[in-house]
N, C-alpha and C positions, 0 to 999 in steps of 0.2 A: 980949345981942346975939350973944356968939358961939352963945349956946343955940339962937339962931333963925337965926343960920347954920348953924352944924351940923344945925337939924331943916330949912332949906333946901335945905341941899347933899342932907341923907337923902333930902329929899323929891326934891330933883333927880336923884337918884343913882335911885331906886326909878323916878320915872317912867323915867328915862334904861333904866333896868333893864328894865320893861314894855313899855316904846318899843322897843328892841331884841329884846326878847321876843318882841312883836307883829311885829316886822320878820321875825326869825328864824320865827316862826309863818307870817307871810303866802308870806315866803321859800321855807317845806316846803312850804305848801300848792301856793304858786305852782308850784314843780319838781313836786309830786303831780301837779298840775292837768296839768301839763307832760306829766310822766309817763306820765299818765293819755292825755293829748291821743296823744301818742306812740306810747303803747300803740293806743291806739286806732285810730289812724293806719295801722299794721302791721296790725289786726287786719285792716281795712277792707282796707290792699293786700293781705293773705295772702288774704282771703275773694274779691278780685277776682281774686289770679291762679290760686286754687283753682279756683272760678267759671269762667274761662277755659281754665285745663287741663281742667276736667271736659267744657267747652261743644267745647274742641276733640277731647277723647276722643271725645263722643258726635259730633259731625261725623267723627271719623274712623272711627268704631264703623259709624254710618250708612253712609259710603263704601263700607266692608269691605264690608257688607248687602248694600249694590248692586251691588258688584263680584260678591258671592257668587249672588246674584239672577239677574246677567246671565249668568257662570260657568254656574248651570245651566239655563237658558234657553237657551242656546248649547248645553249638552251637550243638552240634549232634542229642541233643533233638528237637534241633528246625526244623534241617536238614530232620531227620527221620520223622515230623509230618509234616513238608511241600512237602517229598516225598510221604508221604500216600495219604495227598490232591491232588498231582498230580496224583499220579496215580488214586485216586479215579475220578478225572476229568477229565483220559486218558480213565478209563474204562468206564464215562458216554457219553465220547463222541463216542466212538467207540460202545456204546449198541446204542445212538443216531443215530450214521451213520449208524447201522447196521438195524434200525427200519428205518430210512429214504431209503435205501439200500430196505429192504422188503417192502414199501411202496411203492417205484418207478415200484418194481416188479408186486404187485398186478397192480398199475396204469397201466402198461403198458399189464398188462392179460388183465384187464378190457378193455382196448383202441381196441387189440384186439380182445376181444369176441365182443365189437360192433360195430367194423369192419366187422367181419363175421356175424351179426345179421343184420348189415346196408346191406350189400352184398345181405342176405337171403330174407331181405324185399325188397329191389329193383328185386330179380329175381321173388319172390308172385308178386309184383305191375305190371311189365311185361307179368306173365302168365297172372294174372288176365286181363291186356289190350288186352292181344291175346283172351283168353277165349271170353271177351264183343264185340272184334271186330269180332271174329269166330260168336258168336251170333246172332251180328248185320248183319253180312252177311247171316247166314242159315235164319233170320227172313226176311233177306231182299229177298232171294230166294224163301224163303216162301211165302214171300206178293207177290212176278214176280209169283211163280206157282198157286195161287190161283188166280191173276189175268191171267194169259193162262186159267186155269182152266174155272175161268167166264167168259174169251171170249170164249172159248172154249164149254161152256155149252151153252152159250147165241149162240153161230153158233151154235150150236147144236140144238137148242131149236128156230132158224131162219130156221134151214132147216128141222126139224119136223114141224114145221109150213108151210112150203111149200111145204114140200111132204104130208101133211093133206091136205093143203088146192087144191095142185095137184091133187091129189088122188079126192078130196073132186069134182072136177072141172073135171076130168076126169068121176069122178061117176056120174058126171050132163053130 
């Protein structure tokens, strides 16, 4: 009897053993499990706030883009309207140089035709001196022949008076 107590108690003692065993077994596996579950758990929130950080990198990467986008969209805008101002300020100055250009030109027609007008008037002012001094000459020739003339009439008229008064003196 006590043999078959003592091989019950063994037997009890050994299940009790394996019993525990299998607890302590189920126990590790369970915290593995756990573990595992755990791990897993982190893995999944690390991969989501990964996942998120990267989703928000790229949403803010994009932004940057568009900001950079718009940045030089705006510089080109501004490029292109300060290029038009320039050239519309190439084109005013170049219609100006070009009316200045034609103005010099007309100036210098003008400079010209009154150069040859001045020319023209000084060669009239000249005839015109020769003409008055030609004048003054034939009038002056005129007034010497009229005066020969009148001495000439007056001895003419001194020596009909003395061939009358000869005559006159011979017929006495």
């Amino acid at each position: 009897l006590r043999a078959l107590k003592a091989e019950d108690d063994a037997k009890y003692e050994a299940l009790r053993m394996s019993d525990e065993a299998r607890i302590a077994e189920i126990k590790r596996t369970d915290e593995e499990h756990e573990a595992l579950m755990v791990s897993e758990a982190k893995r999944k929130e690390h991969e989501l706030a990964q996942a998120e950080y990267n989703k928000k990198f790229v949403d803010r990467r994009n932004l940057d883009l568009e900001e950079a986008k718009q940045e030089v969209k705006d510089t080109l805008e501004r490029q292109q309207a300060q290029l038009q101002e320039d050239q519309a300020l190439i084109a005013g100055m170049q219609e100006m140089q070009f009316s200045e250009h034609e103005k010099m030109l007309a100036l210098r027609h003008e400079i010209a035709s009154a150069h040859r007008a001045e020319e023209e008037a000084r060669k009239r002012v000249a005839n015109l001196r020769l003409r008055e001094a030609v004048r003054a000459m034939l009038d002056s020739l005129k007034e010497k022949q009229r005066r020969v003339s009148m001495v000439q009439n007056e001895d003419g008229l001194e020596q009909a008076v003395r061939e009358k008064t000869l005559a006159g003196l011979r017929a006495s």
